[in-house]
MISETOR-521220 format. One record per atom (N, C-alpha, C, O): atom name; x, z, y. Coordinates in nm, 3 decimals. Atoms other than C-alpha are relative to their C-alpha. Example, Ala and Ser with C-alpha at 12.3 -4.5 7.8 and 13.67 -1.06 7.14 Angstrom:
# residues 2
REC at       x       z       y
REC  N   0.089   0.000  -0.119
REC CA   1.230   0.780  -0.450
REC  C   0.090   0.000   0.120
REC  O   0.194   0.066   0.118
REC  N  -0.082  -0.006  -0.119
REC CA   1.367   0.714  -0.106
REC  C  -0.077   0.073   0.109
REC  O  -0.026   0.090   0.220
//
This chain:
# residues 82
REC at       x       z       y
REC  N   0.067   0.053   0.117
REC CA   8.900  -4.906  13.583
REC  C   0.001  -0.153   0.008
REC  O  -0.021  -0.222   0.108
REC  N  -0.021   0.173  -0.008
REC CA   8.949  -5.266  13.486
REC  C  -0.110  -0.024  -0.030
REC  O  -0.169   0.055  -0.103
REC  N   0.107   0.107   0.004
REC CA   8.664  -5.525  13.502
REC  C  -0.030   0.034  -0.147
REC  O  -0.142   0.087  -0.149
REC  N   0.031   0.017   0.154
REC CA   8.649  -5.514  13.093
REC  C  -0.061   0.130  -0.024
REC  O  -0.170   0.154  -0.074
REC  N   0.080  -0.092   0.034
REC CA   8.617  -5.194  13.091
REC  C  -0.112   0.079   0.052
REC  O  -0.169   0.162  -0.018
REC  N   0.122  -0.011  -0.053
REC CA   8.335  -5.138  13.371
REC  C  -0.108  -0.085  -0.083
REC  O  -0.222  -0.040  -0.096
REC  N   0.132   0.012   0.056
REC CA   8.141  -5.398  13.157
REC  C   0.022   0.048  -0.124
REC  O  -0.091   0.079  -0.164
REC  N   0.058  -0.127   0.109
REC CA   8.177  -5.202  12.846
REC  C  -0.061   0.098   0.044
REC  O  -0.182   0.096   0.022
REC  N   0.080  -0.086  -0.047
REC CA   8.078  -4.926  12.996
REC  C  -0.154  -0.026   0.005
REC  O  -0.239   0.035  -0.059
REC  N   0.138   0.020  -0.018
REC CA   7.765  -5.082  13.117
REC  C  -0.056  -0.036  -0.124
REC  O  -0.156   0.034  -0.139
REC  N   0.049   0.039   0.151
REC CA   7.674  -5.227  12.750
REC  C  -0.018   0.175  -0.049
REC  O  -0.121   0.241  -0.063
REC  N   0.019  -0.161   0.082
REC CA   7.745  -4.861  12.605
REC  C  -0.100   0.055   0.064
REC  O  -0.213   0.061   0.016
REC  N   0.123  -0.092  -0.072
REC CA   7.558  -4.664  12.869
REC  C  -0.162  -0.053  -0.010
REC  O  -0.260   0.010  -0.051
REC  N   0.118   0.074   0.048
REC CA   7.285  -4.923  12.860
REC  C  -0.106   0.005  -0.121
REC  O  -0.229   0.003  -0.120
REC  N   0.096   0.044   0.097
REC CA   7.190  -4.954  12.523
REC  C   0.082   0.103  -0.085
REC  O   0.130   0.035  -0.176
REC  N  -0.059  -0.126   0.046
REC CA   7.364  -4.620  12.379
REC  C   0.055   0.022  -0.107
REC  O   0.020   0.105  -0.191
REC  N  -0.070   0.061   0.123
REC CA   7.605  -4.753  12.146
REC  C   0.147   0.038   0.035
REC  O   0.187   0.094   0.137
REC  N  -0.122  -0.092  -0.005
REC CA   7.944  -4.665  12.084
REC  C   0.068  -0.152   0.033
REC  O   0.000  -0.250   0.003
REC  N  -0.108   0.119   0.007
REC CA   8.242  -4.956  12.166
REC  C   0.036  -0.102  -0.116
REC  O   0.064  -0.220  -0.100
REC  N  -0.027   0.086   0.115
REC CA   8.299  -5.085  11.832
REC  C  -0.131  -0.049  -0.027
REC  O  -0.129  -0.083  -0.145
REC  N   0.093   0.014   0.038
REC CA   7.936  -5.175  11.828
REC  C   0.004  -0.111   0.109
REC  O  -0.111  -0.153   0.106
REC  N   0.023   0.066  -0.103
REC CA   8.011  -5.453  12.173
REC  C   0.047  -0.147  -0.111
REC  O  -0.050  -0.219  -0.137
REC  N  -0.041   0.112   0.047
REC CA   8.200  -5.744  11.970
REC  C  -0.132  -0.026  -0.115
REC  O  -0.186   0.042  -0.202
REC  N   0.145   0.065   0.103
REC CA   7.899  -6.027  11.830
REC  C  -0.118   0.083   0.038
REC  O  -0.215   0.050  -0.031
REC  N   0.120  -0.043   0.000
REC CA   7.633  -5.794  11.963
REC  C  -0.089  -0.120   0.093
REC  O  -0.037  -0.181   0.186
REC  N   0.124   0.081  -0.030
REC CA   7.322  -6.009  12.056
REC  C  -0.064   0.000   0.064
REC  O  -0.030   0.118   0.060
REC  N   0.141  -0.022  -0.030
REC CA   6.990  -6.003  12.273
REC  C  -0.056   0.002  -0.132
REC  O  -0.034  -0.073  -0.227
REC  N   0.049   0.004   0.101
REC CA   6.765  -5.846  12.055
REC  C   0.045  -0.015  -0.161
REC  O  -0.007  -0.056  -0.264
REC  N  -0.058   0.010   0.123
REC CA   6.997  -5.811  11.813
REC  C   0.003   0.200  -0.084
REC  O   0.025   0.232  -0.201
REC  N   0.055  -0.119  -0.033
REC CA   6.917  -5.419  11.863
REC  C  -0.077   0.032   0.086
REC  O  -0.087  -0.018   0.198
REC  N   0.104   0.016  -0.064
REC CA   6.621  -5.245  11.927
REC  C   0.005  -0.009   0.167
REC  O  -0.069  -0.085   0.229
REC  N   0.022  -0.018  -0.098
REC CA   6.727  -5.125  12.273
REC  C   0.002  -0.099   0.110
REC  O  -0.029  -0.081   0.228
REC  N  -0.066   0.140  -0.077
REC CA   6.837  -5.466  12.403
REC  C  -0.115  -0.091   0.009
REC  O  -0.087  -0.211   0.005
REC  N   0.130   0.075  -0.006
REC CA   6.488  -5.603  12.428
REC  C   0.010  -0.059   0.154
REC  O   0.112  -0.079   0.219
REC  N  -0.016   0.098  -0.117
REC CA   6.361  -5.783  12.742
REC  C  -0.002   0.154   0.121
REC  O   0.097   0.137   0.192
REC  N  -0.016  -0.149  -0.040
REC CA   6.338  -5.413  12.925
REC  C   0.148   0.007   0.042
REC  O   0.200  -0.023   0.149
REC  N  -0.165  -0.037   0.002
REC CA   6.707  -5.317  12.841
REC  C   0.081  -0.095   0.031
REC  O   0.199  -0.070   0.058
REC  N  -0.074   0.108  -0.077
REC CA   6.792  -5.699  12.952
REC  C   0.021  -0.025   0.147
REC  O   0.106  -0.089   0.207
REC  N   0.039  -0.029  -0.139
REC CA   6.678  -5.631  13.272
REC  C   0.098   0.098   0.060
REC  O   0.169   0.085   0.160
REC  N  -0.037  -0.154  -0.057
REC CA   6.803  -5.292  13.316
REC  C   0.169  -0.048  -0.005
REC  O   0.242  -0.021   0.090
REC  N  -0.162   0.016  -0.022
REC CA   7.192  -5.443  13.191
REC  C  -0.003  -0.108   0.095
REC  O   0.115  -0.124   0.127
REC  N  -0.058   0.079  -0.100
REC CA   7.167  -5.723  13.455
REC  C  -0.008   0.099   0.112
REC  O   0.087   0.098   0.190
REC  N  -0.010  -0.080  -0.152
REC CA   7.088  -5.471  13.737
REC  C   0.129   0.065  -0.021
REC  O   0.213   0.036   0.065
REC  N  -0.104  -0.083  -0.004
REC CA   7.358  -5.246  13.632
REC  C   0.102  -0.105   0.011
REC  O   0.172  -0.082   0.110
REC  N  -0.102   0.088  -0.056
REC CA   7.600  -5.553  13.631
REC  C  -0.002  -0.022   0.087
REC  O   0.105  -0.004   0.145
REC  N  -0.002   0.066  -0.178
REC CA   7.486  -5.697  13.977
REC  C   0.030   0.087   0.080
REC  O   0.081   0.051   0.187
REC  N  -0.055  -0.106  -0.085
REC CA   7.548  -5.367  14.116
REC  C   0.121   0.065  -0.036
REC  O   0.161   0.153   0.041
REC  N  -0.138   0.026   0.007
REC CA   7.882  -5.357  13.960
REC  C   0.092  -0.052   0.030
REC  O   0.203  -0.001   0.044
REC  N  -0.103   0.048  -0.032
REC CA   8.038  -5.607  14.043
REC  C  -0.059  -0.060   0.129
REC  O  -0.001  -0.154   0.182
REC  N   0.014   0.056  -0.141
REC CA   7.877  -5.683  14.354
REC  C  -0.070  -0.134  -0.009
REC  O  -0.013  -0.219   0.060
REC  N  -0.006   0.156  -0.013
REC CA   7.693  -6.022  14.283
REC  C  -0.151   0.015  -0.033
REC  O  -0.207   0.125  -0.041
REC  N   0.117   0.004  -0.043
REC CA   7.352  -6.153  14.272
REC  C  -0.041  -0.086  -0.166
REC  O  -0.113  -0.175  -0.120
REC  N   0.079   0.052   0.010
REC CA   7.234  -6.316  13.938
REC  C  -0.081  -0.158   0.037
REC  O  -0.159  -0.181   0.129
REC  N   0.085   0.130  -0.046
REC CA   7.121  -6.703  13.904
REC  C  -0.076   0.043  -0.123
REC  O  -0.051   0.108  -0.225
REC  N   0.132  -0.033   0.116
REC CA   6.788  -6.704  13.729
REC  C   0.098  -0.051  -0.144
REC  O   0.148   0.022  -0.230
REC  N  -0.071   0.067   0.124
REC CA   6.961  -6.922  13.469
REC  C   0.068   0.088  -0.079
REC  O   0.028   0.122  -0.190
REC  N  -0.107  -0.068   0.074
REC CA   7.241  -6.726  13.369
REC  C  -0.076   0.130  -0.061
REC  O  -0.062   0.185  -0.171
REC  N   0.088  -0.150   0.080
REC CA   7.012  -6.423  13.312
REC  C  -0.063  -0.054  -0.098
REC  O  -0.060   0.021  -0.196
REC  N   0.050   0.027   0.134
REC CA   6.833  -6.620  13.058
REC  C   0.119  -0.054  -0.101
REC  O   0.128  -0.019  -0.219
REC  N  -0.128   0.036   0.083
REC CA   7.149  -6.781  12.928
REC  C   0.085   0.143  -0.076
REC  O   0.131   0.147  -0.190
REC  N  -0.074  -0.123   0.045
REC CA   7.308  -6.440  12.877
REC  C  -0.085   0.100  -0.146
REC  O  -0.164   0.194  -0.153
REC  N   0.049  -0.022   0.106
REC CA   7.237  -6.396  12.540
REC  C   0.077   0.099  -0.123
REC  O   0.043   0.122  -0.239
REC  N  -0.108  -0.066   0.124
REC CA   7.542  -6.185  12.373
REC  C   0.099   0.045   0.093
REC  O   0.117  -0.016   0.198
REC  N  -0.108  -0.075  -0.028
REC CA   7.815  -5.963  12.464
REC  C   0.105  -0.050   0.077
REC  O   0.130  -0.034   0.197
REC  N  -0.041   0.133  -0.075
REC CA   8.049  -6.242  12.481
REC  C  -0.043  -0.138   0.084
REC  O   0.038  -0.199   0.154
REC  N   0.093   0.034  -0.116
REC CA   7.809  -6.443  12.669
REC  C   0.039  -0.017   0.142
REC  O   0.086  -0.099   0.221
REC  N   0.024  -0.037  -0.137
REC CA   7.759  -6.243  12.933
REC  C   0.194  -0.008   0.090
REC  O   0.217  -0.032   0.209
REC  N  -0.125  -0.006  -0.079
REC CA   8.177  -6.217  12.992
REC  C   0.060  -0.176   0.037
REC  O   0.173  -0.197   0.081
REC  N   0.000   0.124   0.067
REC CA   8.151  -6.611  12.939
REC  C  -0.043  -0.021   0.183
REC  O   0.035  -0.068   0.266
REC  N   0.026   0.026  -0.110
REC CA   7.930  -6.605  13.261
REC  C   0.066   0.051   0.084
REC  O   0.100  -0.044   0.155
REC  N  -0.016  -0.109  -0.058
REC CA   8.063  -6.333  13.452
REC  C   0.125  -0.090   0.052
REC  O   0.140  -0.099   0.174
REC  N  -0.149   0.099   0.010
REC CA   8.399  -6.567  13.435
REC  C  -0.028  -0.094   0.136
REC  O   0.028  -0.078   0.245
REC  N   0.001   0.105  -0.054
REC CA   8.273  -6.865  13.594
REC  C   0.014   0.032   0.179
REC  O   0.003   0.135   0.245
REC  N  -0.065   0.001  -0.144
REC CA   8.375  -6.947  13.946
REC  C  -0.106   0.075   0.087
REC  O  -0.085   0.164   0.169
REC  N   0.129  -0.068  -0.106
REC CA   8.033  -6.854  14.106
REC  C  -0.001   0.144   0.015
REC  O  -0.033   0.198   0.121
REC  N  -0.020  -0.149   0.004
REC CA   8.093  -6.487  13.998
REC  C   0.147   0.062   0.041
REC  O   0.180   0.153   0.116
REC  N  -0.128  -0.034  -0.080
REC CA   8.462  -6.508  14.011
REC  C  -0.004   0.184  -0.083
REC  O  -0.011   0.273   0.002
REC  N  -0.010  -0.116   0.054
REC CA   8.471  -6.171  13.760
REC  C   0.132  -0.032  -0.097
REC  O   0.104  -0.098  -0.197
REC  N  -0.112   0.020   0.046
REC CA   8.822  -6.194  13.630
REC  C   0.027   0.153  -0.133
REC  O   0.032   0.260  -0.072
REC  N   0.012  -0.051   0.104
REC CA   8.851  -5.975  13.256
REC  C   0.140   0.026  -0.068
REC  O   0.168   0.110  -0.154
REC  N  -0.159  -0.020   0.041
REC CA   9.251  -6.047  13.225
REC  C   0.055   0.122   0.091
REC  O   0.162   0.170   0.053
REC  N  -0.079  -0.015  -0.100
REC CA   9.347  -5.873  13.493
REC  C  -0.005   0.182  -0.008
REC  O   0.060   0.249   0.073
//
């Protein structure tokens, strides 16, 4: 399973939405994605890909694309082409 599609996965399973529902989705842009279900998708990421979470970025992570925005950067080193 490629990186892209482990974090779809986690978005779908998370917040119980189908794939065509990940592009432009929001915090709080649906109900389930509240501060609860924000929580619950950073754990399921950090224990995906193995990584730990800077406070920051968990508040920064505000959207779909966002989160693959952070996930990118060198500190995580989560590669999405590949």
């Amino acid at each position: 399973m490629s990186n892209l599609e482990k974090y779809d996965q986690i978005f779908t399973e998370t917040f119980e939405i189908g794939k065509a529902d990940l592009e432009g989705l929001k915090y709080q842009g649906i109900p389930a994605w509240d501060s609860v279900g924000h929580m619950t998708l950073i754990a399921s990421l950090e224990n995906a890909f193995d990584i730990m979470f800077d406070t920051m970025d968990v508040i920064d992570f505000s959207s779909y694309e966002k989160g693959k925005e952070i996930l990118s950067k060198g500190e995580y080193g989560v590669d999405f082409n590949a």
